[in-house]
N, C-alpha and C positions, 0 to 999 in steps of 0.2 A: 504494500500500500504506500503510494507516495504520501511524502511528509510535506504538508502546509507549514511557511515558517510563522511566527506568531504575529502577530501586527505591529508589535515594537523594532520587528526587524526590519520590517520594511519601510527603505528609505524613501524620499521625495526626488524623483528628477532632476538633477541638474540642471540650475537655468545658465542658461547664456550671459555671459558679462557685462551685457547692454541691457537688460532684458529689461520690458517697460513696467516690470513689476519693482522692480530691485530701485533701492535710495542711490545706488549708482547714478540711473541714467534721470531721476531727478530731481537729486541735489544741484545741478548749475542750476535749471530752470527755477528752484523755489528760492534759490537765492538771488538769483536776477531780480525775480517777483518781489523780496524784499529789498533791493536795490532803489527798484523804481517806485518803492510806495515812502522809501525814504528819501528821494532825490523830488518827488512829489510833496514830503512835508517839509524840506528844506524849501521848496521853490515857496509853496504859502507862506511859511514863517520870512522868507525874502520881503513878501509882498505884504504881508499882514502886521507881520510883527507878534511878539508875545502875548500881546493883550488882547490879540484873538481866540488864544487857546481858551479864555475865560467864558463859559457859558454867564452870563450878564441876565441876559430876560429871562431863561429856561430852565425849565429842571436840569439836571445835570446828565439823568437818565435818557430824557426826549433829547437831551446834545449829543450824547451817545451813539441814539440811537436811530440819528441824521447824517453822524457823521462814521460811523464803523462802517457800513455797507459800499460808501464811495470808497473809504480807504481798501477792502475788498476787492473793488475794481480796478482799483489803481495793479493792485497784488496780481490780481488774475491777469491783466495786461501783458504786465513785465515776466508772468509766465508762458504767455501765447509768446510773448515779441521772442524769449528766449527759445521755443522750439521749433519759432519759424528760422531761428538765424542758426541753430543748430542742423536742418535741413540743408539750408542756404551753403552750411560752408562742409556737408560731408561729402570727400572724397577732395575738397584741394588741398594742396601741400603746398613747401615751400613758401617761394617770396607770393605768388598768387593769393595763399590762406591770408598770410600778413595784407598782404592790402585789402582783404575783402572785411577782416576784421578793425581794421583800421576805417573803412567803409562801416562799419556797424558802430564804431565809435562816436564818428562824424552823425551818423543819424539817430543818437540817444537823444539829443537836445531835441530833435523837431518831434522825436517818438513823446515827448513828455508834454509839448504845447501841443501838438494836436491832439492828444490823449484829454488834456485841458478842455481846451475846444469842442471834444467832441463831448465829453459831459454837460456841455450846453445846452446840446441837440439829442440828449439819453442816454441812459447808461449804457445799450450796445455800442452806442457810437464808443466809450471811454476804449471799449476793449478793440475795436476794430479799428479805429484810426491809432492805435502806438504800434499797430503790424504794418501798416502803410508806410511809414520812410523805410523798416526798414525792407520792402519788399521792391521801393521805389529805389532806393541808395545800394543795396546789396542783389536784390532779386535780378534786377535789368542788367546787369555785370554778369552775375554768374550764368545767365539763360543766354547773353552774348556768347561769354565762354565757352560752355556746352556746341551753341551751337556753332561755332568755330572749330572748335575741335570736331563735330561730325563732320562737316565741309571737307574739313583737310582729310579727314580717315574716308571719304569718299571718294575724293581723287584720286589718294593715293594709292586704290586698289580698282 
């Protein structure tokens, strides 16, 4: 009679070193997200100053509970912008990667005013418009590249 081993011996799968389960693949993203809901509360405090923070007319609960769910989106943003730009840059190498992220650097500032802006017009807009520069500033480069690179691998054979 074959022997069942007991359920404590049986181990789990091995996942993959990327794998979209694992804090691996994301840990960049959740800390970009907290990047940009802190370069989001730096840029208020820029424009507001300290004596903003102060709820003045409000309970302090209903200020909370006005202002936790933008902050939220700001988070969820800097999460999207980070796994669109993580896309954007898998497979280049070299001086290429360096300039595409040097491109993704250049388009943090307009990823935060239009993110701004687009809170004006709803809160889908907050999360949709900080993927915009960088799909406009890294996206349009790397879909050139690709497709430069198909052109030439076409001729050449």
């Amino acid at each position: 009679m074959p022997v069942v081993p007991a359920p404590a011996a049986v181990t789990a799968p091995p996942q993959a070193p990327n794998s979209v389960r694992s804090w691996r693949f994301w840990k960049m993203p959740v800390l970009a997200g907290c990047g940009f809901l802190l370069l989001q509360v730096g840029l208020f405090l820029a424009r507001f100053g300290l004596s903003a923070l102060g709820p003045h007319s409000q309970h302090p609960r209903i200020w909370l509970a006005n202002v936790l769910p933008g902050l939220g989106l700001f988070w969820l943003a800097g999460v999207l912008a980070a796994l669109v730009v993580r896309r954007l840059l898998r497979g280049a190498e070299g001086p290429w990667r360096r300039c595409l992220i040097g491109l993704t650097v250049a388009a943090t500032p307009f990823a935060l005013i239009a993110s701004l802006a687009g809170g004006l017009l709803g809160p889908p807009l907050v999360v949709l418009w900080a993927t915009i520069p960088y799909l406009l500033l890294v996206g349009i480069p790397v879909l050139g590249h690709r497709l430069w690179l198909l052109s030439r691998s076409k001729a050449g054979s």
